[in-house]
C-alpha positions in Angstrom: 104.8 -43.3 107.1 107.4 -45.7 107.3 105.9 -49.4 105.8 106.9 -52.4 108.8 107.8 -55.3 107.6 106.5 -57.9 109.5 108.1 -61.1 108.4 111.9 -59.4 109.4 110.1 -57.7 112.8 109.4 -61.6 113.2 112.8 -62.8 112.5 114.5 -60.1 114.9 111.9 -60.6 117.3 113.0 -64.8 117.6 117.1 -63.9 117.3 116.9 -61.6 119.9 115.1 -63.5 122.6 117.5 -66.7 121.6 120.2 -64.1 122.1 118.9 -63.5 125.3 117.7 -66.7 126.4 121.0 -67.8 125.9 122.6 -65.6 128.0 120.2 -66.2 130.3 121.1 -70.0 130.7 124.9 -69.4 130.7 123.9 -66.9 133.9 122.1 -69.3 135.4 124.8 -71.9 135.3 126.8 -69.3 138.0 124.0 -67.6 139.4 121.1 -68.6 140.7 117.6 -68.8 138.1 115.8 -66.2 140.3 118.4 -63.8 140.5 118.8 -64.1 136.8 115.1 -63.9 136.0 114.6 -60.8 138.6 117.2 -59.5 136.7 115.5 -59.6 133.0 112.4 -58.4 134.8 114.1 -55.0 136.8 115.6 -54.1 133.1 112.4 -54.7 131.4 110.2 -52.9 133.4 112.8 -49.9 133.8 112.6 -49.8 129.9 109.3 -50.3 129.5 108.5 -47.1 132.1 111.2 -45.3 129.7 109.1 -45.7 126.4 105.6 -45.8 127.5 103.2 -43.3 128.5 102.3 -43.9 132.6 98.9 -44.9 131.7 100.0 -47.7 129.5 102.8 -48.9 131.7 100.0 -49.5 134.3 98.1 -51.1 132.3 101.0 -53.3 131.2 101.7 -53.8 134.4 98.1 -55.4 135.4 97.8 -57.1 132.4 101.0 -58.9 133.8 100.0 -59.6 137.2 96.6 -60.9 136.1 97.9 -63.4 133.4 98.6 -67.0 134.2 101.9 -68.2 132.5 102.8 -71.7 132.6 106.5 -72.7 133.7 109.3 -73.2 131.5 109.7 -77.1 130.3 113.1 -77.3 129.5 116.2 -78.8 131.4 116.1 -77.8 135.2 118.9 -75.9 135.6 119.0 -76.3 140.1 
């Protein structure tokens, strides 16, 4: 079994979502923030329904829709 290292699954975690956040904010400069945010969410969920099994992706999925998540509190972008 293959040991996970945590601390660099950390690391990877936080440089890919700058990566992407990033990206994100440079889209939303020509495009508008919903567009770019309903386009995050189509590839997430069409990747997520790739890898998991169709019980967990439901689950997933309600666990989602159920959770409260409060706004983003950066710089307003419209």
């Amino acid at each position: 079994m293959k040991k996970v290292d945590i601390a660099q699954e950390d690391k990877d975690l936080e440089e890919i979502f700058n990566r992407l956040f990033e990206m994100a904010m440079r889209c939303c400069e020509k495009y508008p923030s919903q567009m770019v945010a309903g386009t995050y969410m189509a590839i997430a969920i069409r990747m997520y329904k790739t890898v998991l099994a169709p019980k967990e992706f439901k689950l997933m999925m309600e666990t989602i829709s159920e959770t409260d998540v409060p706004p983003y509190k950066g710089p307003s972008l419209h």
